[in-house]
C-alpha beads as a LAMMPS data file, in Angstrom:
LAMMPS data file: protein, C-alpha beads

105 atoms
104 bonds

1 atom types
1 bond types

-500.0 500.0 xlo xhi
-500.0 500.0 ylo yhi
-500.0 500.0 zlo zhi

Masses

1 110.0

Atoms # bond

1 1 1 -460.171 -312.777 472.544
2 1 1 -458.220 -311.220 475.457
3 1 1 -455.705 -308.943 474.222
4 1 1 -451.902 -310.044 475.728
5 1 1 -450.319 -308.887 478.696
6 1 1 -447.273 -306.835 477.743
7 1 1 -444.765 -305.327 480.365
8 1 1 -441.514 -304.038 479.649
9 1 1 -438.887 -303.360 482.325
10 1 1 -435.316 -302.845 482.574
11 1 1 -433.888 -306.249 483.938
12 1 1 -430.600 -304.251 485.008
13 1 1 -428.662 -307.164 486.643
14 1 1 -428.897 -308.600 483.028
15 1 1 -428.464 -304.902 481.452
16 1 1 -430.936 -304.918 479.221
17 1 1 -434.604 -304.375 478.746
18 1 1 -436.811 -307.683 478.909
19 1 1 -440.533 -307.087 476.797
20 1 1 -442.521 -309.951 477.900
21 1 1 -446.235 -311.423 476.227
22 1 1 -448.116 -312.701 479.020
23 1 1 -445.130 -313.586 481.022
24 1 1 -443.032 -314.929 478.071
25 1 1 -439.733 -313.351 477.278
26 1 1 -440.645 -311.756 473.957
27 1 1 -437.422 -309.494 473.406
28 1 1 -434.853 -307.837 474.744
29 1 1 -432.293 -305.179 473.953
30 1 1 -429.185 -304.843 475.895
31 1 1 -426.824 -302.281 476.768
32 1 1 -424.164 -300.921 478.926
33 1 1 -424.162 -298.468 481.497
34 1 1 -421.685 -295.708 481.630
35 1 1 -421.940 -292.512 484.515
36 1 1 -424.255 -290.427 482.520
37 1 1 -424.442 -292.960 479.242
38 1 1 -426.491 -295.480 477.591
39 1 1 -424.729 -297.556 474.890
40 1 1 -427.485 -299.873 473.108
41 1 1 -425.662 -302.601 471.592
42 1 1 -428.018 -305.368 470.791
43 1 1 -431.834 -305.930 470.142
44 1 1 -433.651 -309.084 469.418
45 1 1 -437.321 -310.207 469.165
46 1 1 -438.029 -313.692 469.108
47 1 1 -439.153 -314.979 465.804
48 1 1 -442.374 -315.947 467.339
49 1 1 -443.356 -311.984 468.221
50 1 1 -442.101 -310.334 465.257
51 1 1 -444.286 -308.147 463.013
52 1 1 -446.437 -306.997 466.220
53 1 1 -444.876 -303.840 467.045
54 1 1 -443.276 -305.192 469.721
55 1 1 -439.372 -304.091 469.291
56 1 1 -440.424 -300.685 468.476
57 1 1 -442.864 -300.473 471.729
58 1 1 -439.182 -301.609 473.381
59 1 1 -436.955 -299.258 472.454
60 1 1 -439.201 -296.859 472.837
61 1 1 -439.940 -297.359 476.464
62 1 1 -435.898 -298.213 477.147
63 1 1 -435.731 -294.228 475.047
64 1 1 -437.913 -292.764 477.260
65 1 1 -436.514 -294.323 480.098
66 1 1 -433.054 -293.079 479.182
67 1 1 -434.828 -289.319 479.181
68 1 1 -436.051 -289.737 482.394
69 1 1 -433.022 -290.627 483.899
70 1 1 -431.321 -288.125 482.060
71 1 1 -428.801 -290.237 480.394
72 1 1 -427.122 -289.502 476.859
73 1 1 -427.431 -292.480 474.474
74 1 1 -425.449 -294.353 471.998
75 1 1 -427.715 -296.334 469.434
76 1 1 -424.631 -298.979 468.528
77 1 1 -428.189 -301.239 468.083
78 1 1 -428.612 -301.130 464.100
79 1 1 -432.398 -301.331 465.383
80 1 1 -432.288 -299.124 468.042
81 1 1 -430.178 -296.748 465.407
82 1 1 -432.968 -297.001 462.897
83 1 1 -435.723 -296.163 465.134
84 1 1 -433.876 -293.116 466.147
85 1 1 -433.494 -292.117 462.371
86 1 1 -437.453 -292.508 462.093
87 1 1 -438.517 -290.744 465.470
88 1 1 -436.546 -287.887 465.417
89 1 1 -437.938 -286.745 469.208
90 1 1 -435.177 -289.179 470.579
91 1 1 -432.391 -287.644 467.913
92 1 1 -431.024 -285.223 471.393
93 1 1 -430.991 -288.253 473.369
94 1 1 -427.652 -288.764 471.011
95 1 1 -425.119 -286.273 472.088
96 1 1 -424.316 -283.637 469.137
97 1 1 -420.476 -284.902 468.632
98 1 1 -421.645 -288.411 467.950
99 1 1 -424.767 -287.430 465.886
100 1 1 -422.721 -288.370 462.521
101 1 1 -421.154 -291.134 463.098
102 1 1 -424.887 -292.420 463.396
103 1 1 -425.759 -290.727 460.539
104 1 1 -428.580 -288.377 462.983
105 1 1 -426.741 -285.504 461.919

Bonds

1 1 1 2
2 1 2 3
3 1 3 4
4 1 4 5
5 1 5 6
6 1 6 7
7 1 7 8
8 1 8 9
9 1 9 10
10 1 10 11
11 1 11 12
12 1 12 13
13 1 13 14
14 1 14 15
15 1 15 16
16 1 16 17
17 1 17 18
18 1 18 19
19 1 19 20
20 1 20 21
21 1 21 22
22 1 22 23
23 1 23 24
24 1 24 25
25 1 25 26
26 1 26 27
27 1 27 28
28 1 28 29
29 1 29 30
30 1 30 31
31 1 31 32
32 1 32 33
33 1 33 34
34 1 34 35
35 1 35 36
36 1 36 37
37 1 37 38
38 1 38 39
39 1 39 40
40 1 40 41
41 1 41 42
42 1 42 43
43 1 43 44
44 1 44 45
45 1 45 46
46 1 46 47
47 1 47 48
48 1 48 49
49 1 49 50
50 1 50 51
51 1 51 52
52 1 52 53
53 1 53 54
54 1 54 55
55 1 55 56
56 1 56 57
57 1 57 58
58 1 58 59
59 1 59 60
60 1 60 61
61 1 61 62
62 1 62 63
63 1 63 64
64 1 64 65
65 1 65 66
66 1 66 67
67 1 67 68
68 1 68 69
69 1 69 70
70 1 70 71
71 1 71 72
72 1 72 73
73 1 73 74
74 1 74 75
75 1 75 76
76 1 76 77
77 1 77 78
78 1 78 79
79 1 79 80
80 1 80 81
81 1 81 82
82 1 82 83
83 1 83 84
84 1 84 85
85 1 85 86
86 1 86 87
87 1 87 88
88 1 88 89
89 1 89 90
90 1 90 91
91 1 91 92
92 1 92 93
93 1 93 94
94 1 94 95
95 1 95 96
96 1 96 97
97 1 97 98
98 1 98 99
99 1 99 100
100 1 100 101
101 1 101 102
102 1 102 103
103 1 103 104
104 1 104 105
């Protein structure tokens, strides 16, 4: 069996970043764009994907993304927030004053 196509781009007329199974819209997380700031406010899989990693390869590519274009995020995303809390390589991505209030302090 062929193992699935997966791409993941930022789809930034929608705002958000599309993961996609051999062309299918798998999941998403969206955010909004501030000069200099990242504010992830919503992630979903669809029910049909979950329990394949897929999410986590998500937010970890929008993450990464975010370093490279050297922009300071806000994990409003309880999911986003979470994978933050268990990588703690993105926990500077989250500028120091708003570290508590996402409990990464």
């Amino acid at each position: 069996m062929d193992e699935p196509q997966i791409e993941i781009a930022d789809n930034a007329e929608e705002q958000r970043y599309e993961i996609r199974v051999d062309g299918e819209l798998a999941g998403f997380t969206q955010y909004r764009l501030r000069p200099g700031l990242i504010a992830f406010v919503h992630t979903e899989v669809d029910d049909r994907f979950e329990g394949q990693g897929l999410g986590s390869r998500l937010i970890a590519f929008a993450l990464d993304d975010a370093r490279a274009r050297r922009l300071a995020v806000l994990p409003f995303c309880p999911f986003v927030n979470a994978y933050v809390q268990r990588h703690r390589e993105y926990v500077d991505l989250v500028p120091e004053a708003h570290r508590a209030q996402f409990d990464l302090a």
